[in-house]
LOVEX-362649 format. One line per field, with one value per residue (C-alpha): residue in three letters; x, y, z. Coordinates in steps of 0.5 Angstrom, whole numbers, padded with zeros to 4 digits. Layout:
<pts>
resn (ALA|...);
px (X|...);
py (Y|...);
pz (Z|...);
</pts>
This chain:
<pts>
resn (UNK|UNK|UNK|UNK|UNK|UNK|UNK|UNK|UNK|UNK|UNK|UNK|UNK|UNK|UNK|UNK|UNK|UNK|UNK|UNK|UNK|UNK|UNK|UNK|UNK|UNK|UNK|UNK|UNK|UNK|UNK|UNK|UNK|UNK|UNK|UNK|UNK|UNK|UNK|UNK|UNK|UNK|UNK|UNK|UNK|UNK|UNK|UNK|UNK|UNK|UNK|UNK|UNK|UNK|UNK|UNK|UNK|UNK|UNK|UNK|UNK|UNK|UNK|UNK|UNK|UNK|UNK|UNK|UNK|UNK|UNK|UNK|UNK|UNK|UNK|UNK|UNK|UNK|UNK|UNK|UNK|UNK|UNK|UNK|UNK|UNK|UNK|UNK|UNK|UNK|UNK|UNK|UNK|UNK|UNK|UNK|UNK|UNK|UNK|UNK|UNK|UNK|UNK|UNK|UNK|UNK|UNK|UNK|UNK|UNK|UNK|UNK|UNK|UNK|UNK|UNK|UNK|UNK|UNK|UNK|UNK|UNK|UNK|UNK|UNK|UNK|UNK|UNK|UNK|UNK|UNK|UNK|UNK|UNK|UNK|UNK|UNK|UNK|UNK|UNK|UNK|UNK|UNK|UNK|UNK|UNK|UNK|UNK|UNK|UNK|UNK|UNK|UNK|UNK|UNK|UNK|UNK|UNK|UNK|UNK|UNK|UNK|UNK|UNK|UNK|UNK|UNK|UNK|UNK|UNK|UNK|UNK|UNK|UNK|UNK|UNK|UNK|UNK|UNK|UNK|UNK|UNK|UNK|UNK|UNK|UNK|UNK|UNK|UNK|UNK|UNK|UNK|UNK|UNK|UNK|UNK|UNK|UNK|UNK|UNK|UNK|UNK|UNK|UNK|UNK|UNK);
px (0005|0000|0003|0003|0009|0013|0011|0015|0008|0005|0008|0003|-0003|-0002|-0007|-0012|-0012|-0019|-0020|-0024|-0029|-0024|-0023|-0018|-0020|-0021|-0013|-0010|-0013|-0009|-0004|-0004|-0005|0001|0006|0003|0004|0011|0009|0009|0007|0012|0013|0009|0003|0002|-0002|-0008|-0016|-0017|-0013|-0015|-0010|-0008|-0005|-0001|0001|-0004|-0003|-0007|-0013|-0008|-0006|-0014|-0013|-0006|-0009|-0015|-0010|-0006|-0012|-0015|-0008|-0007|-0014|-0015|-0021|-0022|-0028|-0029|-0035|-0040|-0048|-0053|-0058|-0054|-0056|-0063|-0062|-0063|-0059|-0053|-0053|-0050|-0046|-0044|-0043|-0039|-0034|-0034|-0038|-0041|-0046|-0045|-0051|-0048|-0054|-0054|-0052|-0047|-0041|-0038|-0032|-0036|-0040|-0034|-0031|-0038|-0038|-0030|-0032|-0038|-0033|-0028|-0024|-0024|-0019|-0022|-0019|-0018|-0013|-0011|-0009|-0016|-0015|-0010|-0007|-0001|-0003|0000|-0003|-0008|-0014|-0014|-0020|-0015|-0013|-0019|-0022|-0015|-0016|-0022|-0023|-0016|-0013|-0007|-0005|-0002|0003|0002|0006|0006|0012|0012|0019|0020|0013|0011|0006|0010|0007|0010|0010|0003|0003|0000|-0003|-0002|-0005|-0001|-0005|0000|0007|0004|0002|0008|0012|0008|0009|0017|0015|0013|0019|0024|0017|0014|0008|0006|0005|0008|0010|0008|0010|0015|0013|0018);
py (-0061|-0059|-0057|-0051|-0050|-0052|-0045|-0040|-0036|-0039|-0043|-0049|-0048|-0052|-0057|-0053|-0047|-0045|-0046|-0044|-0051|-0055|-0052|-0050|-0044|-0039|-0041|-0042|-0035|-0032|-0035|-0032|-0026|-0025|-0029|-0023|-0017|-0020|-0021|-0028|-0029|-0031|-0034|-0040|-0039|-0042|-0048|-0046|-0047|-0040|-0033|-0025|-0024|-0017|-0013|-0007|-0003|-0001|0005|0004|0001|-0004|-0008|-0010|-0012|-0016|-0019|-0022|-0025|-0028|-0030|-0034|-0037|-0039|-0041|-0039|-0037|-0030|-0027|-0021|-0016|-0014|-0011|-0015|-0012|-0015|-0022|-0020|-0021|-0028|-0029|-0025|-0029|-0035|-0032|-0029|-0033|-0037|-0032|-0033|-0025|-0025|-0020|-0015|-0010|-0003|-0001|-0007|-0007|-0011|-0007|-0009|-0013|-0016|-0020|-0021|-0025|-0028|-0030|-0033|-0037|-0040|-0043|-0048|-0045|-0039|-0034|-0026|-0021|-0013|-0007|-0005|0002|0002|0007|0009|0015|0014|0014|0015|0010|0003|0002|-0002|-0007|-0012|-0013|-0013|-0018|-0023|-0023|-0023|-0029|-0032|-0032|-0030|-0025|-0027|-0022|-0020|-0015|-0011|-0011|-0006|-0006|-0013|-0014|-0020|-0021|-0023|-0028|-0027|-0031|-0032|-0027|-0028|-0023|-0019|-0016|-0010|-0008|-0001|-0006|-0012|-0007|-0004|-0011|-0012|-0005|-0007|-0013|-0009|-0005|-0008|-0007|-0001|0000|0003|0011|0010|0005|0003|0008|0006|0006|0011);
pz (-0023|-0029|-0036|-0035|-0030|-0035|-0041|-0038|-0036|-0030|-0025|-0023|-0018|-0011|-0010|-0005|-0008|-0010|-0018|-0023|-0027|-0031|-0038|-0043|-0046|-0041|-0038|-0045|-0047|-0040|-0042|-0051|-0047|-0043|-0048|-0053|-0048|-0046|-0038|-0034|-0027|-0022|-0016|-0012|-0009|-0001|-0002|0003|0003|0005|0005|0004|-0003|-0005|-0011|-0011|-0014|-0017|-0021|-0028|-0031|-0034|-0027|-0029|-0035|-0034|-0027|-0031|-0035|-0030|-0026|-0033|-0034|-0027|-0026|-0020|-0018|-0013|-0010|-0009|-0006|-0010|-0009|-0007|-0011|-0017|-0015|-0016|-0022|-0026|-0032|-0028|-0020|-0022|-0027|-0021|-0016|-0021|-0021|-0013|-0013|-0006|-0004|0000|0002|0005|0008|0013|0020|0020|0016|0009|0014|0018|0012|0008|0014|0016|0008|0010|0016|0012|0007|0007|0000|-0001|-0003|-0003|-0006|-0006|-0007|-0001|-0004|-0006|-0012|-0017|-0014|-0011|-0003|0003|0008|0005|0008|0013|0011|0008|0015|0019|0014|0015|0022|0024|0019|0022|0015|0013|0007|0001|-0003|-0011|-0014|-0021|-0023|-0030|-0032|-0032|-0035|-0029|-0023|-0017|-0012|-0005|0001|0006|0011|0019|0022|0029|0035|0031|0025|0024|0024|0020|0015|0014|0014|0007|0004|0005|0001|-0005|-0004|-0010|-0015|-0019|-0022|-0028|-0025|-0018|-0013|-0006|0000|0005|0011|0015);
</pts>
């Protein structure tokens, strides 16, 4: 267990979690930034190679902000789906890749979730990461990407929650996914129940 399961802030990142390069200054500034803004992360996060991670609610351009921060104190390292063109770019590529970007080209037969599972099944660590609700309104029903992705790739879904209240990020438990893509998703929106967002919270399913 590292040091930094003991500040208060964040709890240790399990050995086969993926993680950004060793260093100390991109975790000890996540750190400086939720200390200064009152918030800590909460939780364990499952100790597995691969995984679809999702965030909700989200309701402010400050769940951006408070999540990066969370992610730089942790030191894990997330991907996220980004254009293909930006590759092409030679200062930006490896840059991106860094960050774990992969590249995606919307116009290819194969749709977006069909790449992001093949880019899944072509690693043997990675964590992808999205908003379910896939905007700040408050929505009725999640698009239902995550879970496609998740069961296609054969990986579980790992829970985090913005609290606002409480200022804290709340890590939940890793869930498997079904043939039922309606119930498992309502299982997870009853997770996110006791937790409220900036402007609104997750729906509950009926």
């Amino acid at each position: 267990m590292n040091g930094d399961a003991h500040n208060g802030v964040v709890p240790a990142l399990p050995p086969r979690v993926p993680r950004m390069p060793h260093g100390r200054f991109a975790p000890w500034l996540g750190r400086t930034v939720l200390r200064l803004g009152g918030w800590r992360v909460e939780g364990e996060l499952p100790d597995i190679p691969k995984a679809v991670v999702i965030a909700a609610p989200h309701s402010s351009n400050w769940d951006g902000f408070w999540g990066i921060a969370a992610k730089l104190a942790l030191g894990i390292r997330l991907s996220i789906l980004g254009k293909h063109t930006l590759f092409r770019i030679p200062l930006l590529a490896p840059l991106l890749r860094w960050q774990g970007v992969i590249p995606v080209n919307r116009a290819a037969p194969q749709g977006v979730v069909e790449q992001a599972v093949a880019a899944m099944r072509a690693r043997e660590v990675i964590w992808y990461a999205m908003a379910p609700e896939g905007t700040r309104r408050q929505v009725a029903q999640w698009k239902p990407g995550f879970w496609r992705i998740a069961h296609a790739a054969q990986v579980p879904v790992v829970v985090a929650a913005f609290d606002y209240p409480r200022r804290r990020i709340v890590l939940g438990p890793a869930f498997a996914t079904s043939g039922d893509m309606a119930a498992d998703i309502a299982g997870i929106q009853r997770w996110y129940a006791p937790f409220r967002g900036r402007h609104h919270d997750v729906v509950q399913p009926g």
